[in-house]
GUNU-341296 format. One record per residue (C-alpha): residue in three letters; y, x, z. Coordinates in pm, whole numbers, padded with zeros to 5 digits, always signed. Layout:
BEGIN
alaYXZ ...
//
This chain:
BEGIN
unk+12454-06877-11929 unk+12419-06504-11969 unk+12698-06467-12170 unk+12908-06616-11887 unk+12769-06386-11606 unk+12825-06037-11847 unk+13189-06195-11889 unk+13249-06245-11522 unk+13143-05938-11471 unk+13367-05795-11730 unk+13635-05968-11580 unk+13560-05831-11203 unk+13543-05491-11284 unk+13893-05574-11533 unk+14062-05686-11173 unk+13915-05394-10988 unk+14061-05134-11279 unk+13668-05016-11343 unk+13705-05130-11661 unk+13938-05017-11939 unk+13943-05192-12262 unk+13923-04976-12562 unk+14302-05059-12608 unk+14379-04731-12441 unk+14138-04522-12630 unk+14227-04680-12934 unk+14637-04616-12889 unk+14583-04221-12797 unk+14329-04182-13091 unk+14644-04303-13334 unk+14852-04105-13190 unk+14610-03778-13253 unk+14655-03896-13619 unk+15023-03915-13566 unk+15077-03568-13431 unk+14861-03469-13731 unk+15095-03645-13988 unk+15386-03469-13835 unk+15239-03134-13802 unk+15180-03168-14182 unk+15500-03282-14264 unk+15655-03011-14079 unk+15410-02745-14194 unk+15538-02886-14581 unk+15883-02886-14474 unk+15883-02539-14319 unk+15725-02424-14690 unk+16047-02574-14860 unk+16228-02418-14669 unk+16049-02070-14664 unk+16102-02142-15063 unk+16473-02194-15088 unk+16517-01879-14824 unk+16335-01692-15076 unk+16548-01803-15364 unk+16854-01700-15158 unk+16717-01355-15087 unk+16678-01281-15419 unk+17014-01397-15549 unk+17154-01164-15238 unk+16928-00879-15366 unk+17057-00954-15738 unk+17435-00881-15616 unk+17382-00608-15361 unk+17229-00383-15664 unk+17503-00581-15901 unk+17768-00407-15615 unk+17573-00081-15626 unk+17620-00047-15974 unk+17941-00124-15973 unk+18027+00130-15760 unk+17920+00381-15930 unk+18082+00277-16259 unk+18438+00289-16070 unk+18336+00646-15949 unk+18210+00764-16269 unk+18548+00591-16467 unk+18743+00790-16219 unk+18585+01114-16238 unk+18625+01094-16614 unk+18998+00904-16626 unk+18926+00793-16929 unk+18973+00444-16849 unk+19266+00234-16805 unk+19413+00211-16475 unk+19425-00191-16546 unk+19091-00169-16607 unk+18951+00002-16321 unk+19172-00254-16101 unk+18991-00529-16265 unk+18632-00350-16163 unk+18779-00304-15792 unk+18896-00714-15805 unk+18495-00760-15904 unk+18400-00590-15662 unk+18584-00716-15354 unk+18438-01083-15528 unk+18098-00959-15523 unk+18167-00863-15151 unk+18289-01175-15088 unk+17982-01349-15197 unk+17758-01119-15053 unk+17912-01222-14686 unk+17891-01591-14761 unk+17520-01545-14817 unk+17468-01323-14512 unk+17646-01566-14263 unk+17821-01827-14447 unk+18211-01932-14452 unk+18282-01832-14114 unk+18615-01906-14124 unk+18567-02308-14205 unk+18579-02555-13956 unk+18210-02636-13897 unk+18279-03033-13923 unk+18399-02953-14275 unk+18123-03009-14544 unk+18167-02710-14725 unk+18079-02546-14399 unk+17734-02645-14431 unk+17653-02363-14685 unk+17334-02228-14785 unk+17316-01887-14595 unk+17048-01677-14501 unk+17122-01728-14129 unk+17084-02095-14138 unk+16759-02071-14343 unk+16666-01852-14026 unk+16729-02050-13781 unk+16578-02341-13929 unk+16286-02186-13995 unk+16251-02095-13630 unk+16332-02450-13529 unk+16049-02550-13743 unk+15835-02339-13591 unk+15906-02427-13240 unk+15892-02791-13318 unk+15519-02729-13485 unk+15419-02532-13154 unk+15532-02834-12953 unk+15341-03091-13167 unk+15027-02849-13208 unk+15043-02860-12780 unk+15100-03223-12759 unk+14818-03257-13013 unk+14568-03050-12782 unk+14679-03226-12475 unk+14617-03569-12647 unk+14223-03418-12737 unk+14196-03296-12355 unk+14297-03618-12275 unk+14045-03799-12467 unk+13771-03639-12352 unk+13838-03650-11983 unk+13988-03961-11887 unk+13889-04216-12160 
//
């Protein structure tokens, strides 16, 4: 008998929308743990990233001082004419290579078609730009993450 009047009652308050089954409280609290998943795979992402970036910047480094020094070995074989003229053609052909790849890891192939493939290179620029899409996409998850907590604790 009591067990019928507490369920009545149950179901009263259910019609009257005083009563919200834990359904609701139970769907927003796995979605808290979802916005925590994705924050983390984002944050490990973002890190990968971050890596590869790094890996890039030091392979630009590695041919900016490569460039440097070849510079001033066409200067100094100059000065001295001691060398070739053959020679100091092939150092200038180097160096306009070296240039070459130095651009491509600044900004890319920028005269591709950017539906091409080969577009898609590894530059510094794109590692940039993801990196700041990563971080705009963590700030967005990180808000919807507090709003979800706020949430929680005020309506539920």
């Amino acid at each position: 008998m009591y067990i019928e009047i507490v369920l009545t009652i149950y179901v009263i308050l259910w019609a009257w929308g005083m009563y919200k089954p834990n359904t609701l409280r139970a769907y927003f609290k796995k979605k808290l743990k979802q916005t925590k998943i994705q924050i983390w795979e984002l944050e490990f992402q973002r890190f990968q990233t971050k890596e590869a970036r790094e890996e890039l910047r030091l392979e630009y480094d590695r041919l900016k001082h490569k460039k440097e020094a070849l510079i001033k070995q066409i200067e100094d074989e100059k000065k001295k004419g001691k060398m070739p003229e053959g020679d100091i053609k092939r150092l200038e052909d180097e160096l306009v290579r070296i240039d070459v790849q130095i651009i491509k890891t600044e900004k890319g192939n920028e005269k591709a078609d950017p539906e091409d493939p080969a577009y898609q290179q590894l530059n510094l620029e794109v590692f940039d730009k993801t990196i700041s899409a990563y971080n705009v996409k963590l700030d967005e998850v990180r808000s919807l993450n507090i709003l979800i907590k706020d949430y929680l604790k005020k309506e539920i």
